[in-house]
N, C-alpha and C positions, 0 to 999 in steps of 0.2 A: 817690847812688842811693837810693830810696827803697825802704824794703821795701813787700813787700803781706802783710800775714796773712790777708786774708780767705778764708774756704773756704765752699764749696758744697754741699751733702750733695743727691743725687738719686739716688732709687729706680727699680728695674727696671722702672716702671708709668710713667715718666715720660723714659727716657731708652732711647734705643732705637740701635743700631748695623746700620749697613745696606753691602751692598758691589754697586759698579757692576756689569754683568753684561760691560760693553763694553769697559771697562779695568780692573776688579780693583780702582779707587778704594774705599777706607773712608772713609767719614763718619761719626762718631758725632753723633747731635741730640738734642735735644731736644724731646720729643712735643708738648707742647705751642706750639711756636715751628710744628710744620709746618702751612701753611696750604692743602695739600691731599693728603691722601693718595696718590690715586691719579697724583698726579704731584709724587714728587720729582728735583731736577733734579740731575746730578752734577758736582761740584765739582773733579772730577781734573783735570789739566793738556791742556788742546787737548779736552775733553768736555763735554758739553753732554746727553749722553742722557738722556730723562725715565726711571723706572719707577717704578712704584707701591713704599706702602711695604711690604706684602706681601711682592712679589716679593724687595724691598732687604733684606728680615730672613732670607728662607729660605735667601738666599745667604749671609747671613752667620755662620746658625746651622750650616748643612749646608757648612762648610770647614772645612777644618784649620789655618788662620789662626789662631793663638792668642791672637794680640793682638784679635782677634774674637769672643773666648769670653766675655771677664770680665764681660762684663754679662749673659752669660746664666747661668755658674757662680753667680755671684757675686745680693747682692741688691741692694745698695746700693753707688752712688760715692758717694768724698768727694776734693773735688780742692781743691788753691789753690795757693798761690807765696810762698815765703817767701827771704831775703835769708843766702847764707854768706859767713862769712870762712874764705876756704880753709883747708883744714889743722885743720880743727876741725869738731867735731861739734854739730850741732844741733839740739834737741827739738822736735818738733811733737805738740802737745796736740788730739788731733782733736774736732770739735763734738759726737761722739755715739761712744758705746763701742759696739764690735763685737766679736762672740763668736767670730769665724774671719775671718785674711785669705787673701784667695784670689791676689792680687798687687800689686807696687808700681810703679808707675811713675816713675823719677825724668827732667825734661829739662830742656832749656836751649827758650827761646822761641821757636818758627817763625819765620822772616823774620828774626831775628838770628844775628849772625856767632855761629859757634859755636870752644868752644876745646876741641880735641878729647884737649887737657893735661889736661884737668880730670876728674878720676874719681871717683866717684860711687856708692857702696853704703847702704842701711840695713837700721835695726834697728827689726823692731816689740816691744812690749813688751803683750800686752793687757791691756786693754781696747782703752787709748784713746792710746797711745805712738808714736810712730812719730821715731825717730831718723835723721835722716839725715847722713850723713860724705862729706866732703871731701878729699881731696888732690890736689896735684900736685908741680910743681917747684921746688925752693926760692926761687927767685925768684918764685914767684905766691903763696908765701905769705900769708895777710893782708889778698889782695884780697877782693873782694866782688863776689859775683855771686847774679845773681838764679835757680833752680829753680822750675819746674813740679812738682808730684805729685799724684799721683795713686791712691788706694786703692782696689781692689775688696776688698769683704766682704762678708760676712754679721752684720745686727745681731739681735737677741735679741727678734724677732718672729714670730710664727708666721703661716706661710704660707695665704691664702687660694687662691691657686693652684697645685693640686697638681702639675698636669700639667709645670708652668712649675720645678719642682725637679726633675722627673724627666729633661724634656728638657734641663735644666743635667746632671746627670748622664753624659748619653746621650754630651753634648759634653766631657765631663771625662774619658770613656772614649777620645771619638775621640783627643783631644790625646796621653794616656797610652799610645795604641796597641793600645787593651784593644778590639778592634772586635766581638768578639761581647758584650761587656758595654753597648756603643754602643747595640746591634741591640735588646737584651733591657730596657733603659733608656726605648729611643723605644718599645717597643711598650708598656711599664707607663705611659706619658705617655699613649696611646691609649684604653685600658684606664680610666685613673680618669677619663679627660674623660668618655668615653662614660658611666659611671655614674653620674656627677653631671649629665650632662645628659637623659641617659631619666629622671632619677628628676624632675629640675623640670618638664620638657615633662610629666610623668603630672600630677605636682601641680599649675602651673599652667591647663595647657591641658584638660588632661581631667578635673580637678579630681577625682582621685580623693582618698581617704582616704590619710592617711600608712601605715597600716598594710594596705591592699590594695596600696599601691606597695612595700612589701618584701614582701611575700607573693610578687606578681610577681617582686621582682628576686631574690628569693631561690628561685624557680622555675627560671628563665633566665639564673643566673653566667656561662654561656659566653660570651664576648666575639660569638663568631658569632648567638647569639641573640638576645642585643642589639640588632645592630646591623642586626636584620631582622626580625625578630617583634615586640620590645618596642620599638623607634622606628616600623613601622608600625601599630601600636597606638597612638602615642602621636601620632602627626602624619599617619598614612595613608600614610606613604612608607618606605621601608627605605631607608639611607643610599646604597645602590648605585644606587638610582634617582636621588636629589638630583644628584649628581655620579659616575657610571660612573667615568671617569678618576681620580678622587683615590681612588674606593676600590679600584680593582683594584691601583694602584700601591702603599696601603698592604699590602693582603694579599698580594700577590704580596713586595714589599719589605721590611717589615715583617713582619705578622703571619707567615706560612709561615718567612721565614728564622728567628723568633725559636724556633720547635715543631723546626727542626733543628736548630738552637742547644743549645736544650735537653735534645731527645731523642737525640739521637744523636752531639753532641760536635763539630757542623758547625764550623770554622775560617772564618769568615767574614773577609773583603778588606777592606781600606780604603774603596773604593769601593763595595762594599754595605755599609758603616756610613755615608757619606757621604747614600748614596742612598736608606736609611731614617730616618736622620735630616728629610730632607729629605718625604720622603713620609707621615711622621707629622705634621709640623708643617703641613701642608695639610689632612689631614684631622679635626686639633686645631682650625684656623680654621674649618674647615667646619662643623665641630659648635656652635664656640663662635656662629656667626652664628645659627644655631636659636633661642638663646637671647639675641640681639641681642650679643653681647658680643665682643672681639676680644682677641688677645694684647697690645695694647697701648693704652692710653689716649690718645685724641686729640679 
């Protein structure tokens, strides 16, 4: 059997995990490889449903699927397949050191017989360590088989996309069960987009001065003003006109549960962490499109 050592390193701008809305199918791709957005096709068993990839990320961002999350917790994957002799431990030197992992995946090949003798734990070590161990039955001793793994983390780069740490957040909270920390996550995700993006629409399009655009934004901090005064100043439109539907569902779902959250101690549901998760990352896209840009590189 041959080993493979080869690994892969792909960033969150590049690799994107999407879930059917017909069968609950997970695909994870890669952005690049997609040759039309607005219709990715599902690979689940007897499925064939198209969606966009939009659609395919909000689902996957707004569940409680865990195995769903690591690429949005997380910044970066690093995956490949290396060869054990059971009953021993074996080191993997990863291509790039990382400052935090967020999970490990160890498996056996899709479409191969699996031996469900075979057990399977490791050990990271940071930077850049990742120990994987093997046992079974004394008779499989010694054999050799081939693993899959897989690393979500964080490497030791500073983030261009604010919004896109916070809604990892928002999703680190749903998993944890932490649903009002969920709520208050996706609205700070709303929150910085909108300020980075009234402040370029001022500076590109209405070409003001750097210093009349803080003057303004430091006039109008409320998120409500923002996102009505200073965007209809800044493009003629207040965001509630652009799209009604995405932003009443943010304010209603978001913004208002996050001011009872806060001010009064509201115990918020699973399914209203779900459903502002879900309703922030709509009006994240909607904003990011102002400025031609998207949650994900394609």
């Amino acid at each position: 059997m041959k080993s493979e050592s080869k690994q892969e390193r792909i960033s969150v701008g590049e690799h994107i995990a999407v879930r059917c809305e017909a069968c609950g199918y997970r695909q994870n791709l890669k952005a690049s490889d997609i040759e039309d957005p607005s219709k990715i096709i599902c690979t689940g068993k007897d499925c064939d449903v198209s969606f966009s990839a939009k659609e395919g990320i909000k689902r996957a961002i707004a569940s409680d699927n865990d195995y769903m999350a690591w690429c949005f917790i997380s910044d970066t994957m690093i995956y490949g397949k290396e060869e054990l002799s059971i009953g021993t431990a074996k080191s993997v030197t990863l291509e790039a050191p990382v400052s935090a992992v967020k999970k490990v995946f160890l498996y056996q090949d899709e479409g191969k017989p699996h031996d469900d003798s075979i057990y399977l734990v490791h050990k990271f070590s940071l930077p850049d360590k990742l120990v994987i161990i093997s046992s079974s039955s004394e008779e499989m001793l010694g054999q050799k088989v081939e693993i899959n793994w897989t690393v979500y983390a964080n490497i030791a780069e500073e983030s261009t996309q604010p919004w896109r740490d916070y809604l990892r957040k928002a999703k680190e909270s749903l998993i944890n069960e932490d649903y009002p920390d969920a709520i208050i996550e996706a609205e700070i995700a709303v929150e910085v987009t909108l300020e980075a993006i009234v402040w370029e629409l001022l500076i590109k399009r209405k070409k003001l001065e750097e210093d009349v655009t803080d003057w303004i934004l430091n006039h109008m901090k409320g998120v409500s003003d923002r996102s009505k005064h200073v965007m209809e100043l800044a493009i003629g439109k207040k965001i509630s006109e652009i799209n009604p539907t995405v932003y009443k569902a943010w304010v209603n779902s978001v913004a208002k549960k996050r001011n009872l959250i806060v001010h009064q101690g509201y115990a918020a549901s699973k399914e209203e962490a779900l459903e502002a998760i879900g309703a922030a990352f709509e009006i994240i896209w909607l904003m990011l499109e102002l400025v031609n840009r998207k949650p994900i590189r394609i």
